[in-house]
N, C-alpha and C positions, 0 to 999 in steps of 0.2 A: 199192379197185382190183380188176382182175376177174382169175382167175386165165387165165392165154392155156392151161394147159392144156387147163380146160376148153373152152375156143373151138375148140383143135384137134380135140376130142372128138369135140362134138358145137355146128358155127357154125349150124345151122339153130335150136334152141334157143336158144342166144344174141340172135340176128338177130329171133326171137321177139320176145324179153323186151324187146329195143329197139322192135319195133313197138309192143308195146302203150304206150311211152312217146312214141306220136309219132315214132319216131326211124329215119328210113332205115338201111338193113343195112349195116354196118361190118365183118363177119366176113371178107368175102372179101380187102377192105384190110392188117386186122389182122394177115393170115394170110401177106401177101406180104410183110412186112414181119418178120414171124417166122421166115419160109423164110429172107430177106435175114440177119438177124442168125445164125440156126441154121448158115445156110453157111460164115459168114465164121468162128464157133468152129469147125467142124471143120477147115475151110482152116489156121485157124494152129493146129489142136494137129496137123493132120499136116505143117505147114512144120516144126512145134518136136519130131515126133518123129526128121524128115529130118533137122531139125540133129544134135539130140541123134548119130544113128549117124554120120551125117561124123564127128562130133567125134572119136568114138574110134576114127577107122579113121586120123584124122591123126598122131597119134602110132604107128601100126604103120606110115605110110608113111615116115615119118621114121627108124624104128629101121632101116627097109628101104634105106635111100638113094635111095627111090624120089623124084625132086625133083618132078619134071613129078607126080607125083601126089598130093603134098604137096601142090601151091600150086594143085592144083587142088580137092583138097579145103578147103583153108583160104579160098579164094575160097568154095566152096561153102557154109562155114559163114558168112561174114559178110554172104554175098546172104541166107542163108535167115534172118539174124539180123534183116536191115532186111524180108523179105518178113512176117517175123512179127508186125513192129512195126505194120507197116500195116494186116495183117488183124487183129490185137489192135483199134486205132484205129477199125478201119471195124468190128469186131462190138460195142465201144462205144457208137458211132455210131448203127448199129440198135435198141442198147437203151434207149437215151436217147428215139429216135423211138417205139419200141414202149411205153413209160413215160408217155411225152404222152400217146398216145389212149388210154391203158388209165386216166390219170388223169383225162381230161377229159372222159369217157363215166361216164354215173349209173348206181346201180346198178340191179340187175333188179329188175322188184314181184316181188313173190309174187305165188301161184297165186291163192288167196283173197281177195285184194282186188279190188274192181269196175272194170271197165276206165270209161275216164269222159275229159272234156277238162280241168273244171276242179271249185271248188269245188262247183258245181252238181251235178256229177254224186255228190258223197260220199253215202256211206248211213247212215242212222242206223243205230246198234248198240240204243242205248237212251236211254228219257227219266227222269230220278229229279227229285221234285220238282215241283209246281205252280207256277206264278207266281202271284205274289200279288195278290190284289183288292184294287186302291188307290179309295179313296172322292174322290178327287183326281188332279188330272192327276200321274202321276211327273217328275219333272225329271232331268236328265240329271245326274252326279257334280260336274259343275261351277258347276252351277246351285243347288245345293242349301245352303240359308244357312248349316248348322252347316259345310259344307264349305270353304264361297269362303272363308272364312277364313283356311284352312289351307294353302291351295294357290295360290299366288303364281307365277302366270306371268309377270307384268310384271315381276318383280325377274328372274327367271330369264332374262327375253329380252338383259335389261338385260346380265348376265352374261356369257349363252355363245350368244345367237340364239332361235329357234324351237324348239318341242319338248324344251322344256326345263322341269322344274320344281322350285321351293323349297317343301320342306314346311315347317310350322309348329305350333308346340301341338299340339293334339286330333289333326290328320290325321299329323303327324311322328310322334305316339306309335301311334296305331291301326297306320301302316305299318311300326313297327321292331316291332308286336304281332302282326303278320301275318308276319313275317318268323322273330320267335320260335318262333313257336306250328308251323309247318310245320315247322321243322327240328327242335324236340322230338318233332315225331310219327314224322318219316321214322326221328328216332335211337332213340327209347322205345319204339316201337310198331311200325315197319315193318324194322326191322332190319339200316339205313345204318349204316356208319360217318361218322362229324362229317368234313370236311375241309376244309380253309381251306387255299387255294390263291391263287399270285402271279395276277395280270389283263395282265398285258402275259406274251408268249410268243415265241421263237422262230418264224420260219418252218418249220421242221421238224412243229412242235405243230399248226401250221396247217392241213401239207397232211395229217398221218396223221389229223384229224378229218373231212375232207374239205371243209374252207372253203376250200383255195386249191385249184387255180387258180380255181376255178369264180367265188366269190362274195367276190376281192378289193373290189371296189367296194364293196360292201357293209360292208367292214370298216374300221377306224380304222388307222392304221400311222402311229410315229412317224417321226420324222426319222433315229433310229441306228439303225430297220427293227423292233423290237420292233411287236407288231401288240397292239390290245387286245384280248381277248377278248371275241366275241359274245356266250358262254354258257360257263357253268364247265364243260359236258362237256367243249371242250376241252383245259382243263387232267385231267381226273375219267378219262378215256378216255386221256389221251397219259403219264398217269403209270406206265402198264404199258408203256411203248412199248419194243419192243429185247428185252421178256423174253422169256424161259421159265417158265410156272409151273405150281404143282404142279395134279396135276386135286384132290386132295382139298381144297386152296386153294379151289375155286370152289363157287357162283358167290361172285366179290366186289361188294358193293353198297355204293356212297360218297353221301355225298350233301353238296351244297356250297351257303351262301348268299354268293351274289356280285353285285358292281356287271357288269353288263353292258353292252356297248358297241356301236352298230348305228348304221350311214350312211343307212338307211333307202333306200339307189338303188331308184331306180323308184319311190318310192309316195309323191310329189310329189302334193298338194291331198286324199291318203288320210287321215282321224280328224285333220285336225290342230286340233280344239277338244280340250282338256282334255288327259289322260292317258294316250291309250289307247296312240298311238302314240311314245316318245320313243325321241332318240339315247342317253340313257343311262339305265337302270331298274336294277331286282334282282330276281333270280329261284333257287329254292331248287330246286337242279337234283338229280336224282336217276340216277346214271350203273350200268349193271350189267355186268360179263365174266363171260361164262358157257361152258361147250359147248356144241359146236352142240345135242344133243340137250334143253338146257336150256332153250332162247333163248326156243321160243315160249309156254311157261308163263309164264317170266319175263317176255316180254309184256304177257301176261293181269294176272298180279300187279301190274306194276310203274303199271297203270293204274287198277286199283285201290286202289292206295297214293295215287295223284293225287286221285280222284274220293272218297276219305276224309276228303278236307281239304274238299271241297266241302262233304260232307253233317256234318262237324263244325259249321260255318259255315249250315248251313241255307239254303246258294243254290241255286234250284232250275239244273239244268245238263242239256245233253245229249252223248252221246257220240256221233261219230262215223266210219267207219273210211274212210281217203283213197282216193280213187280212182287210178287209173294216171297221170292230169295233174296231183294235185294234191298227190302224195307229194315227199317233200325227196328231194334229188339222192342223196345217198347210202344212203338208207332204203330196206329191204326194202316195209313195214309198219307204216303209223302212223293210231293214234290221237288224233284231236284233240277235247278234251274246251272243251265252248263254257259257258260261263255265261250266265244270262238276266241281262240288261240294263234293266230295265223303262223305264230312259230313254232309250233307243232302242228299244224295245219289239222286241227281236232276241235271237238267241244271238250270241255274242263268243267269238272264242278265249281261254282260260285256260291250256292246257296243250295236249303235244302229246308221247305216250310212244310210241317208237319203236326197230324191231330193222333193226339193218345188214348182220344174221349177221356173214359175214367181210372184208365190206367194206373196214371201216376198219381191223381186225388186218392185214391186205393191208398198205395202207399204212404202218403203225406196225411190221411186222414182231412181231405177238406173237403167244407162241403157249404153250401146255400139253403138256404131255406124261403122256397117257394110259399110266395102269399099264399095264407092259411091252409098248407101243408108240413108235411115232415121233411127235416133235413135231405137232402140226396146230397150225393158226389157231382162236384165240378167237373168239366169237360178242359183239358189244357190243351196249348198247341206252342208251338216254338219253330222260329226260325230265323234262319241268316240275312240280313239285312244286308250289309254284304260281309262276307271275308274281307277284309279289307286288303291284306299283301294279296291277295290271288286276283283281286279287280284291281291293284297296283298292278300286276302282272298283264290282264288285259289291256291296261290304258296304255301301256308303254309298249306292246307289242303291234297294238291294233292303230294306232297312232305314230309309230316307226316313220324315219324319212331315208331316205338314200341316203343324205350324207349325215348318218346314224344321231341326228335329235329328233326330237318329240314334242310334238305338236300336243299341247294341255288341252283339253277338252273345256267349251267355254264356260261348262256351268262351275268347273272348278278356280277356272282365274281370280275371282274375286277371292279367294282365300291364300292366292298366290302371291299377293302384290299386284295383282292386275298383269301380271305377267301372261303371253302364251305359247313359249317356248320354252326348254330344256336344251340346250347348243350339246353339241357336240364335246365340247370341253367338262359338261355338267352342270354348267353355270345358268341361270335363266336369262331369258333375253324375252325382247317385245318380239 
């Protein structure tokens, strides 16, 4: 959420930041609506100062025998009691409204990122990794014989619909391998803490990650209103929510492997062969609260911690940084880290690390309090450690053999049995 001081500050900045998103100027709306509520608090704290002095001049008219000014002052307390109810009610009223568009407006880019419409306009940062010279056409994750085995769409439709899948043998074990293996690194190596978090949440959870209002469609919601969660950030991110925390606390850095849940609205006839796109996956999410003066190192690192799982893994990948159309609603600054796909002969998103600054502490109400200073708002950031079925997707494409198995990459064998093959049949093999 945006802070409206700033808006009063300075709305031409403001008005800025929404241009480069496309988005007509909203400051001067904001602002009349800010004036509306600002008026209507000082209206009842001076109806409630009027009362307050009636109050105690009604008892000296009383001690006085003064009647006629008695009951004119005791009239006078009980109009200013109802006059204060009301401007209470109506400065409410205004905050409520000032609350809406302050939640329903994304946040500002940053300066550094490239103004742009959509994906197209994104910039590479960098490329790590060749793609590999296949002696044979590559085939797509689904296509691949050690694979189909594994990955049972037809039982899944049978199940729960479309975009759904049943793992089995070799591919069940490679993806609970991929899922291992990334959160040993974020906990051993990048220096997460482990966290295992509930999947259904409050609406409260919802709106301080900034999925509601904006991207209910997009999300699951049961029948007694619990919602599922899209990504473990929002559980990772709303577990600070309400605090106060110490600055020498920071930064904290969590990281969560979770079932994820997504409607997929709007990307109707989008990947819907194989796995890339499903309503329900797992992803080894990696969440950070930092200070501001933290956030954009934190960044840098926390992208790096993503792109370590790649080159563990030996996929080649590119990194690239969002343009002004193509950044998430609530993001300062993001990075979308793409895997090479050689059976689409394309990069793919894998990951996506990004900084909110005070975004979504706005919303969540959390904040730190700097050695012998006043509270401020935390800085969060969040990102994909990996997706785990869409780097199942890399590892079995990019690892492909003519006579259709797959070669397990060696940082994963150890969780394989020490196996490093995928046969043809499905089965594993030395």
């Amino acid at each position: 959420m945006h802070d409206i001081r700033a808006i009063r500050e300075n709305p031409e900045a403001f008005d800025a930041g929404l241009a480069r998103r496309g988005l007509a100027a909203q400051s001067s709306d904001i602002l009349k609506i800010d004036d509306a509520r600002r008026a209507a608090i000082h209206a009842a704290e001076t109806a409630l100062a009027e009362r307050n002095a009636a109050s105690k001049q009604v008892g000296a008219a009383k001690a006085k025998g003064d009647e006629a000014e008695f009951e004119r002052l005791r009239a006078l307390v009980g109009a200013k009691k109802t006059e204060i109810a009301e401007l209470e009610d109506q400065a409410k009223a205004e905050t409520h409204r000032l609350n809406d568009v302050l939640m329903s407006l994304p946040n500002l880019p940053a300066s550094d990122i490239p103004d742009g419409e959509d994906e197209d306009d994104n910039v590479e940062v960098r490329r790590i990794g060749s793609p590999r010279n296949f002696s044979f056409a590559p085939k797509e994750h689904y296509e691949v014989t050690a694979a189909a085995h594994g990955l049972d769409f037809e039982t899944a439709a049978k199940l729960s619909g479309s975009r759904f899948v049943v793992l089995r043998g070799a591919m069940n074990r490679l993806h609970r391998a991929l899922g291992q293996f990334m959160l040993n690194t974020h906990v051993d190596e990048n220096g997460f803490t482990e966290t295992w978090t509930p999947v259904l949440v409050r609406d409260e959870a919802m709106y301080g990650s900034g999925q509601l209002p904006k991207f209910a469609e997009d999300s699951y919601r049961t029948e007694n209103g619990w919602w599922l969660i899209p990504t473990a950030e929002v559980t990772l991110v709303n577990s600070v929510a309400g605090e106060i925390l110490d600055e020498g606390a920071l930064p904290i850095r969590l990281t969560a492997h979770s079932q994820c849940f997504r409607s997929e609205a709007g990307s109707a006839g989008r990947d819907t062969a194989g796995m890339l796109r499903q309503h329900q996956f797992e992803k080894v999410e990696m969440v950070a609260i930092t200070t501001p003066d933290q956030s954009a190192a934190e960044l840098e690192r926390m992208t790096k911690c993503a792109e370590g799982i790649l080159d563990a893994l030996k996929i080649p990948y590119r990194t690239v940084v969002l343009c002004t159309g193509d950044v998430g609603f609530g993001m300062r600054k993001t990075y979308d880290i793409e895997a090479w796909l050689p059976g689409q002969n394309s990069y793919r998103e894998i990951s996506s690390c990004s900084v909110a600054d005070d975004f979504q502490a706005r919303r969540m109400n959390t904040r730190y309090r700097p050695e012998g200073g006043k509270p401020e708002f935390v800085h969060t950031l969040n990102g994909s450690g990996l997706a785990v079925g869409r780097t199942l997707i890399a590892v079995i494409e990019n690892n492909q053999q003519e006579d259709g198995s797959i070669t397990i990459p060696e940082v994963l064998r150890p969780y394989m049995g020490g196996k490093s093959t995928v046969l043809p049949d499905g089965s594993l093999g030395d």
